[in-house]
C-alpha positions in Angstrom: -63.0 222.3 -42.0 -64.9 221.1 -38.7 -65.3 217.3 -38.9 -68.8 217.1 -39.0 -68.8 218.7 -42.4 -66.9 216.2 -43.9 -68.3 212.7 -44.2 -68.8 210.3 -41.6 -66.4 207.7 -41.5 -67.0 206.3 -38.2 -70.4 206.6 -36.4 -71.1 205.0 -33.0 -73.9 205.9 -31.0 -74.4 205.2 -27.4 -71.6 202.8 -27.1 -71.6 200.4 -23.9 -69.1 197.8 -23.1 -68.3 196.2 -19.9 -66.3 192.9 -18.8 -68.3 191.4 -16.6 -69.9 193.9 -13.9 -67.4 196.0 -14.6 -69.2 198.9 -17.2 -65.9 200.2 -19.5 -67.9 202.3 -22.1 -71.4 203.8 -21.4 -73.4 205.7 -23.7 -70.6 207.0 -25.9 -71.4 209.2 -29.0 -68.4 208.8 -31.4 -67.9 210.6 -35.0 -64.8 210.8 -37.3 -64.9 212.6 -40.4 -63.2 212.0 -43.3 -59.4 212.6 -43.5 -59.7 213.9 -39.6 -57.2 212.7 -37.0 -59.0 211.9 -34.2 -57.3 211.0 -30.6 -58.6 209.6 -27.8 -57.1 210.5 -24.6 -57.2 209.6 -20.8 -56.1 208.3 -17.9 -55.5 204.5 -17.4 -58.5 202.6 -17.1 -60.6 205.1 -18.4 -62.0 203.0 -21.7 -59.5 204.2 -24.7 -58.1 200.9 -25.6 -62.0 199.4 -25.2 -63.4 201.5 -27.9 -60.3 201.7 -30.0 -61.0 197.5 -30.0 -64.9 198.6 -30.9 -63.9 200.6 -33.8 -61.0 198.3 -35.3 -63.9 195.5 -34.6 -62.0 192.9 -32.4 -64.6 193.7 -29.9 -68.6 194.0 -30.5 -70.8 197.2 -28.8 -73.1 195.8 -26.4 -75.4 198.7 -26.4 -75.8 201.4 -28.9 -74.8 201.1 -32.7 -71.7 201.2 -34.1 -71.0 202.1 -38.1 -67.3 202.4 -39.6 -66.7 203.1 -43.4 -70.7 202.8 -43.7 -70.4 199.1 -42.2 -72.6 198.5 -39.8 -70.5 195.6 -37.6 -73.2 194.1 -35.8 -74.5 192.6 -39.4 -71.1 191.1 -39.9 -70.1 188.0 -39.4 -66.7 186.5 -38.6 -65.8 185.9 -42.2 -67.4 189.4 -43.1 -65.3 191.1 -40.5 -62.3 189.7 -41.7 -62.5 190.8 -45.0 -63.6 194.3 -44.1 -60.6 194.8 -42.3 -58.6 194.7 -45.1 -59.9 198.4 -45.9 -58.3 199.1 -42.0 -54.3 200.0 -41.0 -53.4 199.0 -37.4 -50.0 200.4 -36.2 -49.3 198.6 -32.8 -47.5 200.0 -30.0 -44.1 198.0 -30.2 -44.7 198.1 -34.3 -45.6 193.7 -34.0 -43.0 193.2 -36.6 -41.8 189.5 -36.3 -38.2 189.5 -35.6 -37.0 186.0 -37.5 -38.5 187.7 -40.6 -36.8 190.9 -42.6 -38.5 194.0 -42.9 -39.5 193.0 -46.5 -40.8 190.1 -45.5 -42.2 191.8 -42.5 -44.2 194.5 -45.1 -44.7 191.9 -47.5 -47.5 189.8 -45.4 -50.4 191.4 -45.8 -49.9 191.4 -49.5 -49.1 187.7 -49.8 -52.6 186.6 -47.4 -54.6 189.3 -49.5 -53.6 188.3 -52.5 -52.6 184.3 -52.8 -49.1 184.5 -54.7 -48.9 188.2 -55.9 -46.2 188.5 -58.4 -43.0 189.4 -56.8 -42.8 192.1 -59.1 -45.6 193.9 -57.2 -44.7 193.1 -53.9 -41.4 194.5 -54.2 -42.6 198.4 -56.0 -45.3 198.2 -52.6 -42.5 197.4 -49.9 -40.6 199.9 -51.3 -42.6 202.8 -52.2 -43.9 202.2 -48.4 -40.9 202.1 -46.8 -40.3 205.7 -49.4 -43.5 207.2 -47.6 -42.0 206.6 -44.1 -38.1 207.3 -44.4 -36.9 203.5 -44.3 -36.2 202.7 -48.2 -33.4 200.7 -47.9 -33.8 199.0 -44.4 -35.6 196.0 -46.4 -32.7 193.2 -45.7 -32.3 194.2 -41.7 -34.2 192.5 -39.0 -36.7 194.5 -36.9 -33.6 193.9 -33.8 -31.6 196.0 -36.1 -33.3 198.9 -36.7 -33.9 202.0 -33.6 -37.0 201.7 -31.6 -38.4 204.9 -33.8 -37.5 202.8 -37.0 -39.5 199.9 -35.8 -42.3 202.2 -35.0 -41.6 203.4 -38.8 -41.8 199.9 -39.7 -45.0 199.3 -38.4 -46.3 202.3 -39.8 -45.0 201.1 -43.5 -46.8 197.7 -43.1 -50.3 199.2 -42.0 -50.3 201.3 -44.8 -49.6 198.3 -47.3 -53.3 197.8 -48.5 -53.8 201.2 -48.8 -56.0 201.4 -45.7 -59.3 203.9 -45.9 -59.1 203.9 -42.1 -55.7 204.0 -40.1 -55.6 203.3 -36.2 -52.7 204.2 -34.0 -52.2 202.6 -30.3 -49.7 204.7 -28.5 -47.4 205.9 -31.7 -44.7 207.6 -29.3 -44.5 205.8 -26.4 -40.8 205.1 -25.6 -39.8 207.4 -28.2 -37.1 211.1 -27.1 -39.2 214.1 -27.8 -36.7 214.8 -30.7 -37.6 211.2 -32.4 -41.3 211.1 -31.2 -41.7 214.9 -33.2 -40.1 213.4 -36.4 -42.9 210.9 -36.6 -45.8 213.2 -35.6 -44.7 214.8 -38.7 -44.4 211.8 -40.6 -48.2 210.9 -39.7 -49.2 214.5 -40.8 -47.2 214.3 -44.0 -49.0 210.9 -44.6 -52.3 212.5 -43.8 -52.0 215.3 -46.2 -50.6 213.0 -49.0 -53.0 209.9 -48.9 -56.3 211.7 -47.1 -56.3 209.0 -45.1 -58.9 209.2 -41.5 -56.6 208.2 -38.5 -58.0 207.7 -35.0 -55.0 207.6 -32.5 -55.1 206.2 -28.8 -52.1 208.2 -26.9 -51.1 209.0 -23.4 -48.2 211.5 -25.0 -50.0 215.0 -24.2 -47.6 217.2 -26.4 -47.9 214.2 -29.9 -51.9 214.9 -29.3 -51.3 218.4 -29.3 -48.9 218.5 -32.9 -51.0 216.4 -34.7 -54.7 216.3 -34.0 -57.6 218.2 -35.6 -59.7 217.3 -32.4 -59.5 215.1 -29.2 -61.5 213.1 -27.0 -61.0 212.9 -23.2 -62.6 209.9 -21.7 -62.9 209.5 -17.9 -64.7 206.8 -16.1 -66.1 205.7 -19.4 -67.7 208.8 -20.3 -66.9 211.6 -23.2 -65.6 214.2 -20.2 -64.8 216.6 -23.3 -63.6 217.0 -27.3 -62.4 219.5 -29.5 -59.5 221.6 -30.4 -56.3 221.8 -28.7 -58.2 225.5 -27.1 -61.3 223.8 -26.3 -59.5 221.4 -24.0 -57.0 223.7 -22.6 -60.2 225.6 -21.4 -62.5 222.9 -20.2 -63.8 223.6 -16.7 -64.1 219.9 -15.8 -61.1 219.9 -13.0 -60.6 216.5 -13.7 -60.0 217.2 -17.3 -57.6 220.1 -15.8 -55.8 217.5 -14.0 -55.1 215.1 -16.5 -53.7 217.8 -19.1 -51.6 219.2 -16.2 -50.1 216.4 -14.7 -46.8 216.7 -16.6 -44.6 219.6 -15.0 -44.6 222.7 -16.4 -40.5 222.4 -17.5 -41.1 218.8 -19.0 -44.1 220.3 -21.1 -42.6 223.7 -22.4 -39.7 221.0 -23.3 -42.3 218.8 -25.3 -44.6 220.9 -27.3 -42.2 224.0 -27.2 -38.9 225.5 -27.1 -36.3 223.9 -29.6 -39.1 221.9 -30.8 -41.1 224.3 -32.4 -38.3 225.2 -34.9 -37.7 221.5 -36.0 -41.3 220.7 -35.6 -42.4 223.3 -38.8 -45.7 222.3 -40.4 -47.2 224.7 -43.3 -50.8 225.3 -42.1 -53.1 223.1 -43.6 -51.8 220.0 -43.5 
């Protein structure tokens, strides 16, 4: 389905930012529809982490309007904002699990400051049913120093998905991940996806992840939508800068991400 059919989750419309004199954003049109994956890609610089802040609301449009779940965020205030984001899922780069805590007690957090003193009961059929959903059931008495960099990146994924988020937000998923490990959790977010219906928006310099996992993606240079679509659509953009950001891995090191002895482990039924 194309994502303008389905609902509008998010809905920004001519979107500035800037720090200082420095303009990050300018006059951005931004939709996500329901249960769409939505990445953002780009060069350094170019704005992604800026309107990823917009749309998770640690950060306030400056221009245009911006509304997410049907909220519009400039009639929030602080108190507002933090209870809306209860309905979001972040899931961090390095997963921001605290290391002096277990991964129960890691999961168990937003629970315990969403709920004062949920019965333990409950807390412990959540922890584990998330930890089920993402391949970790029985990793709840390690330490986040214990587990593999993909199983803290698992971790994190668990613990964003604790409140049952409408809305789930990803800030470089695979960085620092082998292709092998990084295309086991691409399929983990597309399992999660087609289970849950969840909308995800994903910020992500890993060219081949974007291509496994999106329904459409959003190139940003110099602050500015260069391009968006399918996979095809931006393989046959004519904007040459476009043409040198997807190319700017070598052609061996790509056919070795999104191909070759991937494509056989990397198996996902159409429509999911």
């Amino acid at each position: 389905m194309n994502a303008f059919a389905r609902p509008l989750v998010i809905e920004g419309e001519g979107l500035g930012f800037s720090y200082g004199n420095r303009q990050i954003l300018q006059e951005l049109d931004v939709r996500v529809g329901k249960a769409e994956i939505l990445t953002i890609m780009g060069p350094s610089g170019c704005g992604k982490t800026t309107l990823l802040r917009l749309m998770v609301g640690l950060a306030r449009p400056q221009s245009g309007s911006l509304k997410v779940l049907g909220e519009d965020y400039s009639r929030m205030d602080e108190d507002d904002m933090n209870r809306f984001r209860h309905r979001l899922g972040m899931c961090f780069q390095f997963g921001a699990l605290l290391n002096s805590l277990p991964i129960y007690d890691n999961l168990a957090l937003p629970l315990r400051e969403r709920w004062k003193s949920p019965p333990e009961s409950l807390v412990s059929l959540v922890v584990r049913s998330k930890l089920a959903m993402v391949g970790l059931l029985g990793t709840e008495s390690l330490l986040p120093s214990e587990l593999s960099g993909g199983m803290r990146k698992r971790a994190g994924l668990a613990r964003a998905l604790m409140l049952d988020p409408e809305l789930l937000f990803f800030d470089e998923p695979t960085s620092g991940l082998d292709p092998v490990t990084a295309a086991d959790l691409d399929r983990t977010v597309l399992e999660l996806r087609r289970r849950l219906q969840t909308t995800m928006v994903v910020v992500t310099h890993d060219l081949a992840s974007a291509w496994r996992i999106s329904d459409r993606i959003l190139v940003l240079l110099h602050g500015r939508i260069a391009v968006q679509g399918t996979r095809e659509e931006i393989e046959n953009c004519s904007d040459p800068e476009v043409q040198a950001f997807i190319q700017r891995e070598s052609p061996a090191r790509r056919q070795s991400l999104a191909g070759g002895f991937l494509d056989d482990y990397f198996e996902i039924e159409s429509g999911t």
